[in-house]
N, C-alpha and C positions, 0 to 999 in steps of 0.2 A: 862568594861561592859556598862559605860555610852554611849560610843558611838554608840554601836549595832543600837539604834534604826535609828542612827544619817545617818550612812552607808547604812542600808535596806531599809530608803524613797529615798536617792538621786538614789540606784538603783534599784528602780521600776516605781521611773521620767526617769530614761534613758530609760528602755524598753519601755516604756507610749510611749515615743518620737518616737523611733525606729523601734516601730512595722507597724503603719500603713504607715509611709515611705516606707518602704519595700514590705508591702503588695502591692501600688501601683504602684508598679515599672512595673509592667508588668499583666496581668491578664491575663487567660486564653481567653479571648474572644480577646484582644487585640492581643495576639499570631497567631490567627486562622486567624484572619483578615489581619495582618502582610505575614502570609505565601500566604494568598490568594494574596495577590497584587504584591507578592516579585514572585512567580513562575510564571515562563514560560509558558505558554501553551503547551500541549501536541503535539507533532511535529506526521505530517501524516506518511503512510505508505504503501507500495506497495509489497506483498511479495508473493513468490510461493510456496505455499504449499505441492505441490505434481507434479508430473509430468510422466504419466507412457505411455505405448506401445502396442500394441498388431497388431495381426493380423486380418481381417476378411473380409470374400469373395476378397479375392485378394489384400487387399488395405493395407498400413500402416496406424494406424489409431492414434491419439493421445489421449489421456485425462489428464488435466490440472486443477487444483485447484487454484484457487489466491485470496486474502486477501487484501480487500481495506480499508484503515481508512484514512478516510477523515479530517484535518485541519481545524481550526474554518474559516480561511480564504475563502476555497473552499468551507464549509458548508454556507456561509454567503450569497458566488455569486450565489450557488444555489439555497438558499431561493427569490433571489430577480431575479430569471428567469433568470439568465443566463447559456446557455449552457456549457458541458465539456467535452471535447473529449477526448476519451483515445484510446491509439494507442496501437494495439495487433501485435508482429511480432512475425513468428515462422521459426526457421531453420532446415534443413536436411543437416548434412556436410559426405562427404565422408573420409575417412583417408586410401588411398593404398600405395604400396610402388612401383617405376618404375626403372628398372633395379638397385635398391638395395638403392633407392634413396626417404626418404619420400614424400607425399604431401599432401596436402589437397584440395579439392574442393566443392563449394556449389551446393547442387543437388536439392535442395526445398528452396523457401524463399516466406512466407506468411506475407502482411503485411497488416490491414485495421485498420480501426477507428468504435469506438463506439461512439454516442453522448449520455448524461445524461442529461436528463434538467427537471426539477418541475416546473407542471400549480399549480399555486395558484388556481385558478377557478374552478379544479374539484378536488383538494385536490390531483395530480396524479403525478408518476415520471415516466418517459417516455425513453426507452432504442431505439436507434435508429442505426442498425447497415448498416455501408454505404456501407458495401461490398457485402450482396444479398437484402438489401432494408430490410429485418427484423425490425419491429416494436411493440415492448411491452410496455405494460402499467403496473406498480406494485403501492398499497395504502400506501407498505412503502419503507424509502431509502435502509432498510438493507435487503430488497428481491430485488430488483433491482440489490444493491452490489454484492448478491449472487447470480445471472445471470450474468453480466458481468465476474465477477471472474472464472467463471463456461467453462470451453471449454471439453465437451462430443462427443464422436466418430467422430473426428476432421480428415478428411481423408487425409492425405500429400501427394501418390502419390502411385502407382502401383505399387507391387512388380516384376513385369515382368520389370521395370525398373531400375532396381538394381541390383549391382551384388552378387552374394553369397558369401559367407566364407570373408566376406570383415564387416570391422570395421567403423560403423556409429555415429554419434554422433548428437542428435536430443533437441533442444533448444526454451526455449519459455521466452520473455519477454512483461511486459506490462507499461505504463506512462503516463502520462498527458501531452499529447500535447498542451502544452502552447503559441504555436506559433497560435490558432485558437482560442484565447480569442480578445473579442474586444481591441482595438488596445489601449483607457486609460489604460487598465488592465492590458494587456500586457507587456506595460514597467516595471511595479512594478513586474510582474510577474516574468519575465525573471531571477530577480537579489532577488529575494525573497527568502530565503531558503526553507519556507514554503510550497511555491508551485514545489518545484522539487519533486516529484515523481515520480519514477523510480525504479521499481523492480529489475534490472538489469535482466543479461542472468542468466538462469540456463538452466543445459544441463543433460543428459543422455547419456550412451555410450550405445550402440547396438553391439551387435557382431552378425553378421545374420550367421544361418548355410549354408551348404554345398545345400542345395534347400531351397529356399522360398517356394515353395509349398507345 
């Protein structure tokens, strides 16, 4: 019994010791910090959301939805006035069969450029498309994004040019044309991961009936 007491002080000098060791091994703010520096940056992204077809006054018409998230990188050049073109291509493909033999042929190919650029000066982000001259102005990036992404009764081509009972397949992608940044930028661009954006194809099959009309 003598020694009870002897035992209960050297082990509450041990914990004395061991406690605040431990406690500073790491703290929660030290953690948050750690993770903030240690992770990567959120990689951009280019996606189709939707993609559909219809008919109207004779024409085939498209509507397309697409999803732009923009990279700290491509956010940066466009804070500091540099323009971004992004390059919209859309396909019409035929699929017939010829004396019992398939093929394929491209019967529509649409391809233009957007540019994107922000004036500092009036606070503006300015949508510039170079295929009918079309020029917009929007006060933020994320209504701009969502006109560009935006392709509404897109007319592909005339149903009198088409054949009937026959299997179509109609496709839309969108990128960043990387190749129309200034030429410093460009080199880092090319080999960047960051700056590869590219929705790829996405497609739709059409089966037309027996009259388009």
């Amino acid at each position: 019994m003598s020694d009870l007491p002897h035992w209960f002080g050297l082990l509450c000098l041990l914990i004395g010791f061991s406690g605040p060791t431990w406690a500073q091994a790491k703290t929660p703010a030290d953690t948050t910090q750690e993770t903030a520096t240690t992770s990567p940056a959120a990689p951009g992204r280019i996606e189709v959301l939707s993609l559909y077809d219809y008919q109207d006054n004779q024409q085939l018409i498209l509507d397309a939805r697409i999803r732009l998230s923009l990279p700290p990188a491509v956010m940066d050049a466009l804070q500091h006035e540099i323009p971004m073109t992004f390059q919209t291509e859309i396909t019409l493909d035929e699929s017939r069969s010829l004396l019992g033999i398939p093929y394929q042929r491209n019967r529509v190919q649409i391809r233009y450029q957007t540019r994107l650029q922000y004036y500092r000066f009036n606070q503006a982000w300015v949508l510039h498309n170079l295929r009918n001259e079309k020029v917009q102005s929007f006060s933020s990036l994320e209504e701009a994004l969502e006109t560009l992404g935006t392709l509404s009764g897109f007319a592909l081509t005339n149903l009198a040019t088409l054949h009937p009972n026959t299997e179509y397949h109609m496709g839309v992608r969108m990128f960043l044309d990387r190749w129309t940044l200034p030429s410093p930028m460009m080199i880092d661009a090319l080999f960047s991961p960051a700056w590869q954006l590219d929705s790829g194809w996405e497609s739709i099959r059409i089966q037309s009936p027996k009259s388009w009309l």
